[in-house]
N, C-alpha and C positions, 0 to 999 in steps of 0.2 A: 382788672384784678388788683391792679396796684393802688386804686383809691382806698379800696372797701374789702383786703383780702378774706378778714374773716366771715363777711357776708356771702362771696363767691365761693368760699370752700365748703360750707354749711350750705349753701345750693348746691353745689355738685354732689354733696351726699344725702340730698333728698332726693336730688334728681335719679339717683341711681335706685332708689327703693319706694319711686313715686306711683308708677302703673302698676299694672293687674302684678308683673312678675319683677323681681327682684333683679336688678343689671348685676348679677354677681362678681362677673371681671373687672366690670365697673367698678363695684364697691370696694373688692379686694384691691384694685390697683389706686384707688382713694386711702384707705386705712394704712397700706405700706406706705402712699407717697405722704399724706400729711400728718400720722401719729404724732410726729416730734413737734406737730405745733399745736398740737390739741387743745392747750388751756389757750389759746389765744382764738380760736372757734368755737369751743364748747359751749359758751354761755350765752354768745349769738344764736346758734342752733337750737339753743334751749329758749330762746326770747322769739325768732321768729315762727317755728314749729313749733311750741308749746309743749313739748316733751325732751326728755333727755336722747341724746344719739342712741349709747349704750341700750337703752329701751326701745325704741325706733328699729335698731341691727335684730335685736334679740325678738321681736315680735314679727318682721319681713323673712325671718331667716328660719331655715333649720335648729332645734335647738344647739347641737354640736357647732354647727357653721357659726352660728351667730356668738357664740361662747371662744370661736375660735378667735374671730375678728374682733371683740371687745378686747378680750386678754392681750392681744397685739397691740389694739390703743392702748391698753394701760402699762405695757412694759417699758421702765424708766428709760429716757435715753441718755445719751452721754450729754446732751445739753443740760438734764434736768440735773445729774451728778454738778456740774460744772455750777449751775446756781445754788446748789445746796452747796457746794464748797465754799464759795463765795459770800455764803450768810452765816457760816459757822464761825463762832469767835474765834 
């Protein structure tokens, strides 16, 4: 994981929503543990699977569940604060 992190994170959440059913704890404990690095796996994710995550969550998922665990990735974290302060003049 330490070569290639955001290949192997973007695997671990295919891996979770790859078979017939959905590894739900799996996923959930993906979405809480790597949210705060999202923009550094998203676009991986989106280059090796050819779809967006958020779209991937929301179509393996319950509509609520999958709405639940998208809104999770997208809420700012105090990293993201910390770089907007940082670019503000």
């Amino acid at each position: 994981m330490a070569l290639q992190p955001d290949v192997a994170v973007a695997n671990l959440f295919e891996r979770t929503m790859k078979s017939l059913g959905t590894d739900e704890k799996g996923l959930s404990a993906a979405v809480i543990r790597y949210r705060w690095v999202k923009p550094l796996f998203e676009n991986t994710y989106e280059k090796l699977y050819g779809r967006s995550l958020e779209e991937r969550i929301r179509t393996d998922t319950s509509a609520n569940y999958g709405d639940l665990l998208v809104t999770l990735l997208d809420i700012p974290t105090e990293a993201d604060g910390a770089v907007a302060a940082k670019s503000s003049p």
